[in-house]
Structures are given as structure tokens and as C-alpha cells.
N, C-alpha and C positions, 0 to 999 in steps of 0.2 A: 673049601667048598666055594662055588659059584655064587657070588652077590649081584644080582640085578641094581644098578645106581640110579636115581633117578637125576634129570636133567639138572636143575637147580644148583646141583653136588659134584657135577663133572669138571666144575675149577678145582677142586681136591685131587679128583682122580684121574684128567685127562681123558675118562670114558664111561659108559654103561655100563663095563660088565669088570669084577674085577674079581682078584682070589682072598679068601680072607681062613681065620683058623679060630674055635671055638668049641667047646662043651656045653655052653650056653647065648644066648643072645647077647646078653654081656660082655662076654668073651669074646664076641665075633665082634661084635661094635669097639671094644677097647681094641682088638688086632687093628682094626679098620685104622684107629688111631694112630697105632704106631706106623703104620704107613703111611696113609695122608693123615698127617697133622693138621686139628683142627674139625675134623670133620663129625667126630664124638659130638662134640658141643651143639652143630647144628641140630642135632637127631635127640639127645637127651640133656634135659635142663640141670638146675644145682641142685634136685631134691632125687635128681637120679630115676626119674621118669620120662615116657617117650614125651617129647614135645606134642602141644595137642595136635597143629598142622602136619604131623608124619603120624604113616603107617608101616610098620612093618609084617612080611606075608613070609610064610613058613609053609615051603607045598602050596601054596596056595589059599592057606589059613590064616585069617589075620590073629597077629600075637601081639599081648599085650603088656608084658614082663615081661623085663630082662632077664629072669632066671628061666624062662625058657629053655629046656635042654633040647642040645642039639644034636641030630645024627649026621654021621658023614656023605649020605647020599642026599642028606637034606639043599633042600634048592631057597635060598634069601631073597626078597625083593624086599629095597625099601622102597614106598613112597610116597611124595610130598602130595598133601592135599591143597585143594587150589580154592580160592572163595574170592569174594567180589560179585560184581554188578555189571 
């Protein structure tokens, strides 16, 4: 399925938009892994949670667990929230 990248993440993957494989969000973020390396980590911490400054969007629904099940027509966007002054 089609993963929307945000900017931030495009040293990983060379681009915005990339193909990734999953049953759940988990799944789609650990494929994400085995391709670019590294990039797992930026998105979820060591207690296996999203990090707080990412969002991840399912349809257009924000998701907030990685058990998440995922359909094949289903459309991913992750993205990085921004804060400052």
C-alpha cells in the first residue's frame, strides 16, 4: 500500500511517497524498517509507542495504535508534528 513520508524522513527513503506491506500498523511500520533502516525508531519509541511529535493518518483518520488493522485499499500518511516559536 501507498505510505505518504513526511519531509523530515526523506534521508530514509529518498522521497514522499513509498510502498510498504502490513495487516496492521505495526506491520506496515516494521516493513517500512526492513527497507529503510532506521526509520522504525524515528516514528516509535522503546515502550513501542508512536512518538509524541508523529502522527500517523489511516484514510485520513488519525491512528493511534500500532495494532491498528490494516486494509489493502487502505492509504498511510505519517506526519511529523512541528512546534516552536
Amino acid at each position: 500500500m501507498k505510505v505518504l513520508i513526511p519531509t523530515p524522513l526523506y534521508s530514509y527513503t529518498g522521497g514522499g511517497e513509498v510502498e510498504a506491506k502490513g495487516t496492521t500498523l505495526g506491520e506496515l511500520l516494521a516493513d517500512l524498517d526492513r527497507q529503510y533502516p532506521g526509520i522504525r525508531f524515528r516514528m516509535v519509541d522503546e515502550q513501542d509507542r508512536l512518538r509524541p511529535h508523529m502522527r500517523c493518518f489511516i484514510n485520513k483518520q488519525p491512528v493511534f495504535e500500532l495494532s491498528r488493522p490494516l486494509g489493502e485499499g487502505d492509504k498511510v500518511a505519517i506526519v511529523q508534528a512541528l512546534s516552536g516559536g
